[in-house]
BALOBA-1460 file (C-alpha; in Angstrom, 3 decimals):
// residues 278
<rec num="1" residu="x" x="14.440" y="19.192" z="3.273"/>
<rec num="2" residu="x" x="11.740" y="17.005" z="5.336"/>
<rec num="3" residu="x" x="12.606" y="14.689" z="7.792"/>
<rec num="4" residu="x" x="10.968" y="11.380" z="7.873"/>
<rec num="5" residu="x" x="12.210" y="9.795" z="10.945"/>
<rec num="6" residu="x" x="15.822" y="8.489" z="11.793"/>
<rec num="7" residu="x" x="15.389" y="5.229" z="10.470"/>
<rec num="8" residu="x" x="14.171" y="6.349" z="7.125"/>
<rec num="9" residu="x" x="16.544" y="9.305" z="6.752"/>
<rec num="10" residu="x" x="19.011" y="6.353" z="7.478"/>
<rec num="11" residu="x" x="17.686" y="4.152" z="4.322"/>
<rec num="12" residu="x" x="17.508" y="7.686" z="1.988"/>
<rec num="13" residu="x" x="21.253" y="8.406" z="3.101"/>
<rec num="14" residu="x" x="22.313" y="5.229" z="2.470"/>
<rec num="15" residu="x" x="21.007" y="5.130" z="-1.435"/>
<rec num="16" residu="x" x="22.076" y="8.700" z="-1.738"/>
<rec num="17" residu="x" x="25.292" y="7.572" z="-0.664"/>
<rec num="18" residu="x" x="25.637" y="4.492" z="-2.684"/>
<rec num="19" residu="x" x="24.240" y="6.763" z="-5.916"/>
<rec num="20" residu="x" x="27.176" y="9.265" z="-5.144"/>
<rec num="21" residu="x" x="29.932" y="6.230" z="-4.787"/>
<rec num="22" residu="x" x="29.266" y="3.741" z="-7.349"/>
<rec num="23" residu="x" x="26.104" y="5.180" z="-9.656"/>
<rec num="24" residu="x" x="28.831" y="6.034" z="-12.408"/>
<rec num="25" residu="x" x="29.520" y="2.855" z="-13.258"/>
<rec num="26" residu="x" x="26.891" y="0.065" z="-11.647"/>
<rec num="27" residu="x" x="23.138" y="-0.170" z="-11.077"/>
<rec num="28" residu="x" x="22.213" y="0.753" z="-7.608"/>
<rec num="29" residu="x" x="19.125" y="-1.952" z="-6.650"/>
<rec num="30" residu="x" x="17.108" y="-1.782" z="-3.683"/>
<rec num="31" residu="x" x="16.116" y="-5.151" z="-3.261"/>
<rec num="32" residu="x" x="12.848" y="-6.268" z="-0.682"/>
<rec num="33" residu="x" x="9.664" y="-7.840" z="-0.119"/>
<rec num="34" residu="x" x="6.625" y="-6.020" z="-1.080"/>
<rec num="35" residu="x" x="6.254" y="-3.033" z="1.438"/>
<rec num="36" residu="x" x="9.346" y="-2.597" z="2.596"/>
<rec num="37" residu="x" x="9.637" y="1.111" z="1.359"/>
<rec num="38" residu="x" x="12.513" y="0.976" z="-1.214"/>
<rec num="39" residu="x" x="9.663" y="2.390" z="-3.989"/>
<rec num="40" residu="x" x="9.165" y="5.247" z="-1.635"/>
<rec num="41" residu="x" x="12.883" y="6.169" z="-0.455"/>
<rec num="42" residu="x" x="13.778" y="5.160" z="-4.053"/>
<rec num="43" residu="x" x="12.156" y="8.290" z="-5.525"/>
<rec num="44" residu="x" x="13.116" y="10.574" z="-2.479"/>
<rec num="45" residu="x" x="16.849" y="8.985" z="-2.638"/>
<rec num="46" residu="x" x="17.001" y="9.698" z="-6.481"/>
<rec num="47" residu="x" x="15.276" y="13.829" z="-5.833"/>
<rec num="48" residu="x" x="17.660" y="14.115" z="-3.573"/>
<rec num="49" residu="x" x="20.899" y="13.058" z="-5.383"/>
<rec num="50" residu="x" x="19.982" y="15.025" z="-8.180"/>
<rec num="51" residu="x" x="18.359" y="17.978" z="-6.258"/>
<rec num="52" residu="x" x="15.882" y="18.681" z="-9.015"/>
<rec num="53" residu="x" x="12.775" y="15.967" z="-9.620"/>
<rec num="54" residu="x" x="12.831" y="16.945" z="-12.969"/>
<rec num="55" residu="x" x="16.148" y="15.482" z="-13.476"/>
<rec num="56" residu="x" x="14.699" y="11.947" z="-12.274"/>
<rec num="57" residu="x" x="12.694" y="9.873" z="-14.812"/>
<rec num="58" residu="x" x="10.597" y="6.762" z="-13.378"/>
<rec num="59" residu="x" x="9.208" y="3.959" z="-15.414"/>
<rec num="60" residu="x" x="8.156" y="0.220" z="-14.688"/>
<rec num="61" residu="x" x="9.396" y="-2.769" z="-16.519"/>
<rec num="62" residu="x" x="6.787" y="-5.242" z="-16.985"/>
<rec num="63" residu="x" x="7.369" y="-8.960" z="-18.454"/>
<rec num="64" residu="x" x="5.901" y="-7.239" z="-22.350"/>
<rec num="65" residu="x" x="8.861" y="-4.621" z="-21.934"/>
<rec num="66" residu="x" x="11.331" y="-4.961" z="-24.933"/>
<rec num="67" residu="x" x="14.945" y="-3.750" z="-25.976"/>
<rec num="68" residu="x" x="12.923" y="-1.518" z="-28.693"/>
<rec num="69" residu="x" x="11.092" y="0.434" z="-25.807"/>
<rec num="70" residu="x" x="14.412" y="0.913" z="-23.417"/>
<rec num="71" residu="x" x="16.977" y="1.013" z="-26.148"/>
<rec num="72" residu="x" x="16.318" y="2.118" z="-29.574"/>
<rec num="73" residu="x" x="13.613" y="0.377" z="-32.042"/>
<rec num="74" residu="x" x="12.064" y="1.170" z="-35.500"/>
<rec num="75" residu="x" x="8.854" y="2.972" z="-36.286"/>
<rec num="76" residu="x" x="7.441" y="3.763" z="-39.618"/>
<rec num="77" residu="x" x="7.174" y="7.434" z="-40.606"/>
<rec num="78" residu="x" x="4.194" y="9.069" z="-42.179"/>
<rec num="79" residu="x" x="5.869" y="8.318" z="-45.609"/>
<rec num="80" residu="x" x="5.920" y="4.936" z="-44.634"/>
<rec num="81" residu="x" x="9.865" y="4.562" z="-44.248"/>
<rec num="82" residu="x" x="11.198" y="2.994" z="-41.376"/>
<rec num="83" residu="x" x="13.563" y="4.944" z="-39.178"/>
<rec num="84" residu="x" x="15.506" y="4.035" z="-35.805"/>
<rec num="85" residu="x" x="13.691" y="5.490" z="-32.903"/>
<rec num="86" residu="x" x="15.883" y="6.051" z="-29.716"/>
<rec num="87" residu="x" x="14.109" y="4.174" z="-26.502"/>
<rec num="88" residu="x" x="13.688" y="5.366" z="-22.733"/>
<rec num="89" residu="x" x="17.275" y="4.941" z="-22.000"/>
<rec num="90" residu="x" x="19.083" y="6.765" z="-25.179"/>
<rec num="91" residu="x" x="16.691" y="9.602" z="-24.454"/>
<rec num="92" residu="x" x="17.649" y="10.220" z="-21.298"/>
<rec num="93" residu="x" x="21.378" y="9.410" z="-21.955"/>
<rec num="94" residu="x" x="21.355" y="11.852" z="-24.510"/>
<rec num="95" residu="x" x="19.713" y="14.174" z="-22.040"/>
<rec num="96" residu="x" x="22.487" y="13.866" z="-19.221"/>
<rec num="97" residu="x" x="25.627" y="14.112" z="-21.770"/>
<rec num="98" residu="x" x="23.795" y="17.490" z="-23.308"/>
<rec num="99" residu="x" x="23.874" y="18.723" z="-19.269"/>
<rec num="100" residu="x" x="26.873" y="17.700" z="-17.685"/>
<rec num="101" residu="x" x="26.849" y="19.695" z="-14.724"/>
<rec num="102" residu="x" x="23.708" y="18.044" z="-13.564"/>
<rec num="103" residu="x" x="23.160" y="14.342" z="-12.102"/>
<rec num="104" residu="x" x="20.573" y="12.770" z="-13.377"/>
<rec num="105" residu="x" x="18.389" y="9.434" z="-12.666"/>
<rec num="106" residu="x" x="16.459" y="6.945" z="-14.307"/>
<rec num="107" residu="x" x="14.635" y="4.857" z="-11.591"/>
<rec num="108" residu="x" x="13.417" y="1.404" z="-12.721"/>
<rec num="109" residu="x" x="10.789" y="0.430" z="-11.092"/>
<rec num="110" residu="x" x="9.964" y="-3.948" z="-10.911"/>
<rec num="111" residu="x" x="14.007" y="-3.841" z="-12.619"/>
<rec num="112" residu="x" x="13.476" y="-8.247" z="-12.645"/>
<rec num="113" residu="x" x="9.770" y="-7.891" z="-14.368"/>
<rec num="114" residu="x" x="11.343" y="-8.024" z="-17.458"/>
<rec num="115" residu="x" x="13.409" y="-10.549" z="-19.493"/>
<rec num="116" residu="x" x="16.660" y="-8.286" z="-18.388"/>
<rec num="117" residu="x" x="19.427" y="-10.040" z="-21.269"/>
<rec num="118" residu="x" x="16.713" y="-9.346" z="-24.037"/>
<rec num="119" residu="x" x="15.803" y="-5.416" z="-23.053"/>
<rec num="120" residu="x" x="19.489" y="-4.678" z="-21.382"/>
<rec num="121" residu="x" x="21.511" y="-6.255" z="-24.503"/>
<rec num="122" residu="x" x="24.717" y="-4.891" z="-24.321"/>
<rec num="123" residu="x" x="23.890" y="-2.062" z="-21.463"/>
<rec num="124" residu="x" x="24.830" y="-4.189" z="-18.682"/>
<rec num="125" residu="x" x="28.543" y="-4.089" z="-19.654"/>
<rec num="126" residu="x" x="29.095" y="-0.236" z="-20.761"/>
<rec num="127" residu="x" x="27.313" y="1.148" z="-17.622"/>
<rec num="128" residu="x" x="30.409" y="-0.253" z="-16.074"/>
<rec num="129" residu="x" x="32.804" y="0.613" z="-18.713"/>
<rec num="130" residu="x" x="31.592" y="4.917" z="-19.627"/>
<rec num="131" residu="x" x="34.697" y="5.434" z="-21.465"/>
<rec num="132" residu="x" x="33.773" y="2.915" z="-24.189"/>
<rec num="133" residu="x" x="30.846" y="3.250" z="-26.667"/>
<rec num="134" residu="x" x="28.737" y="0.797" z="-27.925"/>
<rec num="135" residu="x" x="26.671" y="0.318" z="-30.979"/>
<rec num="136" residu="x" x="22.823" y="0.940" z="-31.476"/>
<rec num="137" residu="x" x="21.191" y="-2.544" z="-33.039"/>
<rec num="138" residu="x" x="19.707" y="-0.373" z="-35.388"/>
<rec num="139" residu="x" x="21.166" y="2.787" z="-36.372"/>
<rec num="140" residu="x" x="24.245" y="1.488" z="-35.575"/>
<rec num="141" residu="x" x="25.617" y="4.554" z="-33.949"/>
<rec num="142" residu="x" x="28.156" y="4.760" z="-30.935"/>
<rec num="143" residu="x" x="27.156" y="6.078" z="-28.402"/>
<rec num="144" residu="x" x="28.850" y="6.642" z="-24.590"/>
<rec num="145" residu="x" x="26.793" y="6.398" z="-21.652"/>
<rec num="146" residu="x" x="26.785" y="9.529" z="-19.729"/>
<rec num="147" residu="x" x="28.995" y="9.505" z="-16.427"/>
<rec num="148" residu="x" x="26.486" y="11.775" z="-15.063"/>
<rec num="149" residu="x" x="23.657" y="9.008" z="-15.245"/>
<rec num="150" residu="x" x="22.724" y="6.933" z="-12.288"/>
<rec num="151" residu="x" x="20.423" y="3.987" z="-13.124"/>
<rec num="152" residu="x" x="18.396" y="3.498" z="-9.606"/>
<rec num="153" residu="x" x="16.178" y="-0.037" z="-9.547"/>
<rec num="154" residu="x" x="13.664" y="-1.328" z="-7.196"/>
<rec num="155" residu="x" x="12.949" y="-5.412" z="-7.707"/>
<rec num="156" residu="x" x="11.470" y="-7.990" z="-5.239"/>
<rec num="157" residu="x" x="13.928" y="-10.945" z="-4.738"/>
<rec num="158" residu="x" x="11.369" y="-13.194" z="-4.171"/>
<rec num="159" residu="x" x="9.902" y="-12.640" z="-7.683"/>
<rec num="160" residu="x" x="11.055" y="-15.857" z="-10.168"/>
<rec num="161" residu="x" x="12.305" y="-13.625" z="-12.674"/>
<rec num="162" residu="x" x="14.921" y="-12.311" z="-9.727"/>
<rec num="163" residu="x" x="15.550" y="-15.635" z="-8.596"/>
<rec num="164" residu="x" x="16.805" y="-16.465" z="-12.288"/>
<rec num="165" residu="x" x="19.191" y="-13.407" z="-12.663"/>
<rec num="166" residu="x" x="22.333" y="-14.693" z="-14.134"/>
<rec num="167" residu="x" x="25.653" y="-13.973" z="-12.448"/>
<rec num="168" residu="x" x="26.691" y="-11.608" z="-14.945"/>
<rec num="169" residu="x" x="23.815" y="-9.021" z="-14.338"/>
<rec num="170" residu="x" x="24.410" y="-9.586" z="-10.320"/>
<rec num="171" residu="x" x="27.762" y="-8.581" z="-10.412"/>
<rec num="172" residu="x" x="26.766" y="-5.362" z="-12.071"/>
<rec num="173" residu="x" x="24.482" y="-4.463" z="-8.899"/>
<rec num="174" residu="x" x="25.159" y="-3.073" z="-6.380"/>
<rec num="175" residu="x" x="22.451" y="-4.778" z="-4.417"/>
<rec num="176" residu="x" x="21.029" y="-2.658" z="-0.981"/>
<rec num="177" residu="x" x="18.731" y="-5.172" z="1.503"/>
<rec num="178" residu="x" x="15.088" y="-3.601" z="2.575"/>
<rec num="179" residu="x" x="13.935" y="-6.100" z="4.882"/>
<rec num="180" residu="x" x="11.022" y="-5.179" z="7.131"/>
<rec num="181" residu="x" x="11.356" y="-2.629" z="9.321"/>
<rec num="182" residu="x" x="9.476" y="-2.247" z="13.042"/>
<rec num="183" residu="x" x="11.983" y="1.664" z="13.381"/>
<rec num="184" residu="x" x="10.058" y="2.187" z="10.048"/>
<rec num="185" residu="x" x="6.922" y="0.910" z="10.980"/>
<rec num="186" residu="x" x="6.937" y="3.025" z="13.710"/>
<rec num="187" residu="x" x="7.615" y="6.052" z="12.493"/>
<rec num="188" residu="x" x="5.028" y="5.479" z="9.847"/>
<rec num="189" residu="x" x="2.262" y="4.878" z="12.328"/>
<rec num="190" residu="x" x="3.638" y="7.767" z="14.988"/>
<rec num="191" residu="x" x="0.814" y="10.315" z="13.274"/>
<rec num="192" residu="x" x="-2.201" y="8.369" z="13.183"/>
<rec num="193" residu="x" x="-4.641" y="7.401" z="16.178"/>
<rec num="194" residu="x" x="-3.195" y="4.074" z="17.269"/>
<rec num="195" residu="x" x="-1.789" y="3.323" z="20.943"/>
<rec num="196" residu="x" x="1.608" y="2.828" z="22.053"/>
<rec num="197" residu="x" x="0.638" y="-1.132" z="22.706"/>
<rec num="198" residu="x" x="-0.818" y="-1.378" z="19.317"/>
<rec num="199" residu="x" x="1.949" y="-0.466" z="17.448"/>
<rec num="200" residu="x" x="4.381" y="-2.238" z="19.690"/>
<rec num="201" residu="x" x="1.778" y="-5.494" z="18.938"/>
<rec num="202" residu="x" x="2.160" y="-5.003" z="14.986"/>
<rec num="203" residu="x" x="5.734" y="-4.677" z="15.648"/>
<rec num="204" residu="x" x="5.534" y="-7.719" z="17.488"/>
<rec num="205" residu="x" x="4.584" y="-9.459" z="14.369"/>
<rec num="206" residu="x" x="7.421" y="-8.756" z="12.662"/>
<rec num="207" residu="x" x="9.853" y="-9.574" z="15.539"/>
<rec num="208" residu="x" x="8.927" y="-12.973" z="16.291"/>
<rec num="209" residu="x" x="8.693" y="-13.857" z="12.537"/>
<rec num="210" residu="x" x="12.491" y="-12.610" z="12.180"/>
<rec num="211" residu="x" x="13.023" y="-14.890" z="15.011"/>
<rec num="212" residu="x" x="11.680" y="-18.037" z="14.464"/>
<rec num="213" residu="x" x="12.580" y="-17.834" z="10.827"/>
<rec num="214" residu="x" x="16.182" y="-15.905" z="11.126"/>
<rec num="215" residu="x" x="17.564" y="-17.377" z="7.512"/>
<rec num="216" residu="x" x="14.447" y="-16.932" z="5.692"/>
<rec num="217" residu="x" x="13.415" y="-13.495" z="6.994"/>
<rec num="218" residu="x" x="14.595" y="-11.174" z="4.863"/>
<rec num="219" residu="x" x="13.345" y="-12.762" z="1.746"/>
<rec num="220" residu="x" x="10.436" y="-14.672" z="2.925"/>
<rec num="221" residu="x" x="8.855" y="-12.405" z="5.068"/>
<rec num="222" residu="x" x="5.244" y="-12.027" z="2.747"/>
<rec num="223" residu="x" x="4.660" y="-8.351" z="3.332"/>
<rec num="224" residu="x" x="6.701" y="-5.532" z="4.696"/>
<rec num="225" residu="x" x="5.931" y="-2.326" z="7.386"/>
<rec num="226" residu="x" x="4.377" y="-0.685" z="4.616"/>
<rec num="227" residu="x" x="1.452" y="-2.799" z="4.356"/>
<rec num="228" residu="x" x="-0.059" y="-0.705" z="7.384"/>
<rec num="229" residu="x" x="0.543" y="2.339" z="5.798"/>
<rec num="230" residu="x" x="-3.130" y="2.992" z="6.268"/>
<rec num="231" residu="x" x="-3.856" y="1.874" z="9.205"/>
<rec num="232" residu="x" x="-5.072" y="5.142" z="11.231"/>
<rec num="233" residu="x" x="-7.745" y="3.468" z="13.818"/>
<rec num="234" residu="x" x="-7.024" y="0.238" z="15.774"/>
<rec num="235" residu="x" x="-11.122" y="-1.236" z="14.721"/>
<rec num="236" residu="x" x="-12.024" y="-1.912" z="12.318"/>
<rec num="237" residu="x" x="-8.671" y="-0.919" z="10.438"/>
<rec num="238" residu="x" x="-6.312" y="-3.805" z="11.397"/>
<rec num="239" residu="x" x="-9.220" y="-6.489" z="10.777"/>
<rec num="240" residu="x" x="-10.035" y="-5.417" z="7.492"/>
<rec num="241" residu="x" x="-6.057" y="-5.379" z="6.854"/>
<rec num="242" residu="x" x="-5.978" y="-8.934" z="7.858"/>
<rec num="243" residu="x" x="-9.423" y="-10.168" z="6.077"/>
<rec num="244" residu="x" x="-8.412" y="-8.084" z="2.453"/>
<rec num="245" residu="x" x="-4.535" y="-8.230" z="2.201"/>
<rec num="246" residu="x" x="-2.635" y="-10.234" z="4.602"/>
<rec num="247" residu="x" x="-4.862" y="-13.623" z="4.483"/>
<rec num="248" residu="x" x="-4.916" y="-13.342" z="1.297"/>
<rec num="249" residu="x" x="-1.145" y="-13.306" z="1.056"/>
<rec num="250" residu="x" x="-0.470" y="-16.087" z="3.194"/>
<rec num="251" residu="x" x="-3.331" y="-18.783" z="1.738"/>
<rec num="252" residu="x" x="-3.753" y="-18.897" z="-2.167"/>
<rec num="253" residu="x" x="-6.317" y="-21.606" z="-3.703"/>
<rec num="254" residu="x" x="-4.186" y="-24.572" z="-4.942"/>
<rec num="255" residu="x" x="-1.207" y="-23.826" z="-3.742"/>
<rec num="256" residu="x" x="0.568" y="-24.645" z="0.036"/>
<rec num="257" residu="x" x="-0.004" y="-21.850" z="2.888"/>
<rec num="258" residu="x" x="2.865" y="-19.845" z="3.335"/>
<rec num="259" residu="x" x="5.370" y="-20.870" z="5.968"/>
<rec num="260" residu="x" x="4.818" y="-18.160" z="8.176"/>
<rec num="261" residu="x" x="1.039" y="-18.315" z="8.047"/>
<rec num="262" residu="x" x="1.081" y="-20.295" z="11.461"/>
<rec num="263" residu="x" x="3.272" y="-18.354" z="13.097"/>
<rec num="264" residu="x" x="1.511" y="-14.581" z="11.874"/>
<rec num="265" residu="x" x="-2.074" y="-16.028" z="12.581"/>
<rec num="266" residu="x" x="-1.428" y="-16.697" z="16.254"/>
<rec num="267" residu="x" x="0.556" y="-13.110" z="16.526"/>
<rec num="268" residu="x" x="-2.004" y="-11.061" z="14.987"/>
<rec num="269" residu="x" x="-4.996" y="-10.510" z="16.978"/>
<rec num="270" residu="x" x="-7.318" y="-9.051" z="15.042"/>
<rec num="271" residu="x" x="-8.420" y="-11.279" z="13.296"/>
<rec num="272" residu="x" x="-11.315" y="-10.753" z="15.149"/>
<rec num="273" residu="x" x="-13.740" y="-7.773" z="14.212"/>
<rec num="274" residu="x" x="-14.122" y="-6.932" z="18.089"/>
<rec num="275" residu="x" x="-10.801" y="-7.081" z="19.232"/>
<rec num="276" residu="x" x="-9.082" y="-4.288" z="20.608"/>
<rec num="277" residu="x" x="-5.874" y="-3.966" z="22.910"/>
<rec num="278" residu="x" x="-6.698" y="-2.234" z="25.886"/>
């Protein structure tokens, strides 16, 4: 098993954990701003619950994603009848009731991307409730969910879609925080060719945002540690960063500057080409 620093093994234990405790009966949902890593210990997290990656399936929902695709939908045959098709979801189901020794995941990548009531229907309620079935729109079969079948998500809270969720579908997550993370960010940035005062100066960023801004943090923050994932040399590396990706993030024609963009432009010193810490 690899080990990818204390405070990431941390995170991955923590999902594993939460998988193992309460993945028989809720969605586990790693909720954070974009870069914060909960993509990345999502899939190791879900590996390592089942022990087998071929027992974890990944997809992404996107805002075109329907009930039809996840659930069950019609096609027409080559004889041009029309027959109910079983989705993402009853396939694997149907997969982890036919194995019950094994655990098995579906991650969901971007869970809020898509209109959740309309693809979810009546999934939301018998993931909690295994020992009831429910019927297929369609086919109208029953069918139980398997209690072997963890449903992992990813979703950004800041999205609008998540800001929408209804209370019903909250109180069916189990919700885990990813807020930035300068142990992370560290340990990210401990194989590549930058200085002990460099990375303490990125991490610096981070710090004095969760300061000034200590309510807002957590959601607001506009990018995570894992926006410097490539960062390897000090110049031209962190300028280019700032010039393609974090500007960009923090000033958007027509609409108002972020509210950290004051605060992260006089903490990040590269903006300049030539600058270097010494």
């Amino acid at each position: 098993m690899n080990n990818y620093g204390a405070a990431t093994e941390a995170k991955i234990n923590e999902v594993v954990e939460a998988c193992g405790r309460y993945g028989s009966r809720s969605v586990i949902a790693l909720a954070g701003v974009p870069g914060t890593g909960k993509s990345y210990v999502a899939s190791i997290a879900a590996q390592r619950f089942t022990n087998e990656p071929l027992l974890v399936r990944e997809i992404q929902f996107h805002q075109s994603f329907s009930y039809e695709e996840f659930v069950e939908g019609l096609r027409i045959d080559d004889r041009r009848g029309v027959n109910a098709v079983p989705g993402i979801f009853l396939e694997w189901n149907e997969r982890a009731r036919s194995d019950p020794g094994q655990r098995y995941v579906l991650l969901i990548e971007e869970l809020t991307r898509a209109n959740l009531p309309s693809v979810l229907g009546e999934l939301m309620t018998y993931l909690e409730h295994r020992d009831r079935p429910f019927w297929t729109m369609y086919s109208r079969k029953p069918v139980h969910i398997a209690p072997n079948l963890t449903v992992l998500a990813t979703y950004n809270p800041t999205d609008r879609s998540a800001v929408d969720l209804d209370a019903a579908i909250i109180r069916r997550l189990r919700i885990i925080r990813f807020p930035p993370s300068v142990e992370q960010l560290a340990e990210m940035l401990a194989g590549g060719n930058l200085g002990r005062k460099t990375v303490e100066a990125i991490q610096n960023v981070f710090r004095v945002c969760e300061d000034i801004f200590a309510d807002e943090y957590m959601h607001l923050m506009p990018f995570g540690h894992g926006i410097f994932a490539d960062v390897v040399d000090e110049r031209p590396d962190l300028h280019r960063l700032w010039a393609e990706r974090i500007e960009p993030l923090l000033r958007r024609p027509l609409l108002e500057p972020h509210p950290f963009t004051d605060v992260i432009r006089e903490h990040y010193p590269w903006r300049d080409p030539e600058f270097m810490i010494g």
